[in-house]
C-alpha positions as CSV (number, residue, x, y, z in Angstrom):
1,X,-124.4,-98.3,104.5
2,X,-121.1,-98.6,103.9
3,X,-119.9,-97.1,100.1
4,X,-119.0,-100.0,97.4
5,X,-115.9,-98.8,94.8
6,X,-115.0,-101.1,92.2
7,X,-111.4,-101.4,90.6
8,X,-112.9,-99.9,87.9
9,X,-113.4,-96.7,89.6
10,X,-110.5,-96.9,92.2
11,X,-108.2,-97.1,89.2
12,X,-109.9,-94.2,87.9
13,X,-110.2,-92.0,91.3
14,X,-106.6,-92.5,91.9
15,X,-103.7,-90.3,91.5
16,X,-102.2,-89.5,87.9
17,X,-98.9,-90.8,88.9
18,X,-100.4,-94.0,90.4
19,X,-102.6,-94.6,87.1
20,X,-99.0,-94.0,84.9
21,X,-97.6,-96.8,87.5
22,X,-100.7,-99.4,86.5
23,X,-100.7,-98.6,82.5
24,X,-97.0,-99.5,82.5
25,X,-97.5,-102.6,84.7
26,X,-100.6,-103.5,82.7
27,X,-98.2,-103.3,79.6
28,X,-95.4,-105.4,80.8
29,X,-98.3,-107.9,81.7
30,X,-99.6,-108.2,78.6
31,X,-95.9,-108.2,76.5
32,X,-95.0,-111.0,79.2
33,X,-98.1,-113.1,77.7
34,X,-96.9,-112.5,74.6
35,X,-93.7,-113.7,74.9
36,X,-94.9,-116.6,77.1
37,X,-97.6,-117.8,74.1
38,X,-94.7,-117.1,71.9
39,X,-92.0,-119.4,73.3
40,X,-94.9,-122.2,74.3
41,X,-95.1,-122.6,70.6
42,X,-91.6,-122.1,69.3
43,X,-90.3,-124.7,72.4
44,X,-93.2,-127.4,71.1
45,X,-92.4,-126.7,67.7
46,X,-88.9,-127.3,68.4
47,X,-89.2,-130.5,70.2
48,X,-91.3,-132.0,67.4
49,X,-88.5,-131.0,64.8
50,X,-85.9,-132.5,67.2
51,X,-88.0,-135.9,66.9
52,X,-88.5,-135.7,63.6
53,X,-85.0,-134.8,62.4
54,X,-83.1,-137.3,64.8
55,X,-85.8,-140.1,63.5
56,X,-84.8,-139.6,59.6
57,X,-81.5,-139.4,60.5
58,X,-80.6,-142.6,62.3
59,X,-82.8,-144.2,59.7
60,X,-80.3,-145.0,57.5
61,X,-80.9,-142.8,55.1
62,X,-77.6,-141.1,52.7
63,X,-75.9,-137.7,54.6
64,X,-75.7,-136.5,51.2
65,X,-79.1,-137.2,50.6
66,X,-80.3,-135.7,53.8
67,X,-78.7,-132.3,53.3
68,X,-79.9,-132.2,49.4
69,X,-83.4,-132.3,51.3
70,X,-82.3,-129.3,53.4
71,X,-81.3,-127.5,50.1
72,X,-84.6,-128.2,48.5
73,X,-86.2,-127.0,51.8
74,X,-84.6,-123.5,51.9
75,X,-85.4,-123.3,48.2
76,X,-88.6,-123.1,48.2
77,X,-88.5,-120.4,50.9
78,X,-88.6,-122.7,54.0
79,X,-86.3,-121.9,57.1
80,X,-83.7,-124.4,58.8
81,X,-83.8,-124.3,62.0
82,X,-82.9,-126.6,65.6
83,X,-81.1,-129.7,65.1
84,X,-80.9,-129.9,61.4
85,X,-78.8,-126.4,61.2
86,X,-76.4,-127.8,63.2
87,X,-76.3,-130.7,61.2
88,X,-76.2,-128.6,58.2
89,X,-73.7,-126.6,59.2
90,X,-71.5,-129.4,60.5
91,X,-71.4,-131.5,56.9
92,X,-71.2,-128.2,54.7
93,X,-67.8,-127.6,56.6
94,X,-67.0,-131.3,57.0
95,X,-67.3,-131.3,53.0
96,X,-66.0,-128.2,52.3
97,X,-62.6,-128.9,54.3
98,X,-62.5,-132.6,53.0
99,X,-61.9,-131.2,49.5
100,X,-59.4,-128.9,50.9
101,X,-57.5,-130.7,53.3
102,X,-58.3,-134.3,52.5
103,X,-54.7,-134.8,54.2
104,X,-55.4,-134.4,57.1
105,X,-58.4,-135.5,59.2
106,X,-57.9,-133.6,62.6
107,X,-58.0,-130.6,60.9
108,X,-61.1,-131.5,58.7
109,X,-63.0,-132.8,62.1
110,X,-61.6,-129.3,64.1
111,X,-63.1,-127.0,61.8
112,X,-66.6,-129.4,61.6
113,X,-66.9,-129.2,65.4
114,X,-66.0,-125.2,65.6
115,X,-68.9,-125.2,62.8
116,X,-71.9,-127.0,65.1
117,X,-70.5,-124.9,68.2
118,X,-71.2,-122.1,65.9
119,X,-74.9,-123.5,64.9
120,X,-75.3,-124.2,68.1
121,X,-74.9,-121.0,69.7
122,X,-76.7,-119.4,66.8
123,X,-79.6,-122.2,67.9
124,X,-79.6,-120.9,71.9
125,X,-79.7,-117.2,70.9
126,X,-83.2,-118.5,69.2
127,X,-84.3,-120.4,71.9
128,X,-83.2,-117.4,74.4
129,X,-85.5,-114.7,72.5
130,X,-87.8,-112.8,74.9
131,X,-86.0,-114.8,78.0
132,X,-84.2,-111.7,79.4
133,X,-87.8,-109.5,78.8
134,X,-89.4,-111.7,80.9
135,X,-87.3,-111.9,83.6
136,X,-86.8,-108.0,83.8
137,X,-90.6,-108.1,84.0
138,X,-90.2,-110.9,86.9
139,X,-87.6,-108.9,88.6
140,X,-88.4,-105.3,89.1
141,X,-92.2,-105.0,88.7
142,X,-93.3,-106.1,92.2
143,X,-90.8,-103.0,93.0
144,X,-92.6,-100.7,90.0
145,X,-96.4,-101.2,92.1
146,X,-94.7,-100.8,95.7
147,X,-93.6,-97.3,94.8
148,X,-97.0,-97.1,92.7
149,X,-98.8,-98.2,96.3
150,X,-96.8,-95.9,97.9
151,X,-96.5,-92.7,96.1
152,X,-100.6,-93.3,96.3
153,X,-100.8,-93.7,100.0
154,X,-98.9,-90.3,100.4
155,X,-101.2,-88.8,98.3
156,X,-104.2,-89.9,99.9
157,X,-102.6,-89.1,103.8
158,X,-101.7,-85.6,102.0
159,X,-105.6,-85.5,101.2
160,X,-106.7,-86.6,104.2
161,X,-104.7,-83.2,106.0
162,X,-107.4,-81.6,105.4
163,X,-110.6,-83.7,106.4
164,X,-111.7,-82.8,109.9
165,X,-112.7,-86.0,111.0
166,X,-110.9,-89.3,109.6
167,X,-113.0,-92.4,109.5
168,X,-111.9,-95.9,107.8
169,X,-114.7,-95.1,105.2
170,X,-112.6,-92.2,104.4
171,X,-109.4,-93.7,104.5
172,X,-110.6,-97.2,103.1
173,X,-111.0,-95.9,99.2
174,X,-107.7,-94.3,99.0
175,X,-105.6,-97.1,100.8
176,X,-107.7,-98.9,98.3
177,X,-106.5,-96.9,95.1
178,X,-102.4,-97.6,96.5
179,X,-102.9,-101.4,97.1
180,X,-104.0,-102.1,93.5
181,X,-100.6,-100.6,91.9
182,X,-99.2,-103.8,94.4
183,X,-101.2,-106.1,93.2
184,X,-100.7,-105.5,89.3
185,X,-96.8,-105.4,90.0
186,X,-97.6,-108.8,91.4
187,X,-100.0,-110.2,88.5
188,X,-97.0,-109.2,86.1
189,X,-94.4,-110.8,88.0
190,X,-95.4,-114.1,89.1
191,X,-96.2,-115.1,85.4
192,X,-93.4,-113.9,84.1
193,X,-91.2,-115.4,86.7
194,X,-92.8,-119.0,86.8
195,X,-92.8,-118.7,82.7
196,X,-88.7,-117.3,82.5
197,X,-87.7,-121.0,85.0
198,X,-90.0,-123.2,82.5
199,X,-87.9,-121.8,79.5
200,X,-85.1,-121.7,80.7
201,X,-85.1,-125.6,82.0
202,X,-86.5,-126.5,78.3
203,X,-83.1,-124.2,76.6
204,X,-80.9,-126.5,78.8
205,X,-82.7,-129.8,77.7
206,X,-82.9,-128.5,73.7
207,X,-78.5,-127.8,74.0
208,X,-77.9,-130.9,75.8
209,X,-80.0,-132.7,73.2
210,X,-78.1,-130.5,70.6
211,X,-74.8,-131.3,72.3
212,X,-75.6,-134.7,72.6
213,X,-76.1,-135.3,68.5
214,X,-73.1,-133.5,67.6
215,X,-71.4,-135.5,69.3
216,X,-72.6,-138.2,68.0
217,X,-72.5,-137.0,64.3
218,X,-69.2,-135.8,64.8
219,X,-68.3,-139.4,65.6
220,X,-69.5,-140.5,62.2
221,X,-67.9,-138.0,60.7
222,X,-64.4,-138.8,62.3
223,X,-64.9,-142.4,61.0
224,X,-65.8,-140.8,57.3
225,X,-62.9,-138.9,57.7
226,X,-60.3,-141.6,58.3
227,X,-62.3,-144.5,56.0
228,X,-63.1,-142.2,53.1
229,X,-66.4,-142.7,53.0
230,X,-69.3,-140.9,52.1
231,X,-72.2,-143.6,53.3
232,X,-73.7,-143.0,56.2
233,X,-72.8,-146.4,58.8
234,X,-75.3,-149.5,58.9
């Protein structure tokens, strides 16, 4: 009867270079899950406070008043963040300037816009976190178990130079040993490939969200700035 090996112990028969190949694939596996649980939250999280921002802000309620509650947020320790920095941002600058430059409302509304671009990009650096990791992991570790699968099949065909008679329950094990570094490059890659498209389709929906307010804010804020009015519009 034939001899049974299970991964456990073809992992553990197989060469020290193959086994190095698997512990680093293993490891890039598991960061990639991190990363991937990570992002699943932040990316929900970050819809919901879209939602909720954009909700209390087209309901009427005071600009003033609505940045106030941002300052009483940061001061007791919370963190801005998404759509509501860029709106931050945008009417710190937009009141900072006004003071300065009341004169002249091109140059108020430039430096509001450069302000949100700023937020913005500050926003998509956030969003990007862990992006590139996972698609290195995507990228190169199918490539990290073929050499792993190789380097072990040349081991076990050096082995096998000295066996007088070779029979597939000979060969079988070792062949065995190689294959798995291929299929743990795989098990890395295909999650973090499938995970790295996902995010990067919900970054481009958050900025074109993000884009789409400031626009839209910025528009109030051109009105403010020609009117002279502090109240958000009816």
């Amino acid at each position: 009867m034939a001899q049974e090996f299970s991964v456990v112990q073809l992992v553990a028969n197989a060469s020290f270079t193959v086994q190095a190949v698997m512990l680093i694939l293993l490891v890039a596996s598991v960061a990639s899950w991190y990363f991937i649980a990570q992002r699943v939250l932040y990316f929900r999280a970050a819809r919901q406070e879209l939602e909720n921002f954009e909700q209390e802000f087209w309901s009427g309620i005071d600009l003033s008043q609505l940045f106030r509650q941002g300052n009483v947020k940061v001061e007791e320790g919370g963190v801005v963040t998404g759509v509501e920095s860029i709106f931050r941002a945008g009417f710190k600058e937009f009141t900072r300037l006004r003071q300065q430059l009341a004169a002249d409302p091109d140059a108020i509304m430039e430096g509001t816009q450069r302000a949100m671009r700023v937020a913005t990009s500050r926003e998509q650096e956030r969003m990007e976190e862990g992006l590139p990791f996972l698609a290195t992991v995507g990228s190169i570790s199918p490539y990290i178990g073929l050499f792993g699968t190789v380097w072990g099949i040349m081991t076990a065909f050096q082995g096998l130079a000295t066996v007088q008679q070779v029979t597939l329950q000979t060969v079988a094990p070792h062949i065995s040993e190689a294959l798995i570094a291929t299929a743990m490059g795989l098990f890395a890659a295909i999650p973090a490939v499938v995970a790295y498209n996902r995010f990067a389709s919900w970054v481009d929906n958050l900025l074109n969200k993000y884009d789409t307010f400031s626009d839209e804010f910025s528009a109030i804020l051109h009105r403010q700035a020609h009117a002279g009015s502090n109240k958000h519009p009816s």
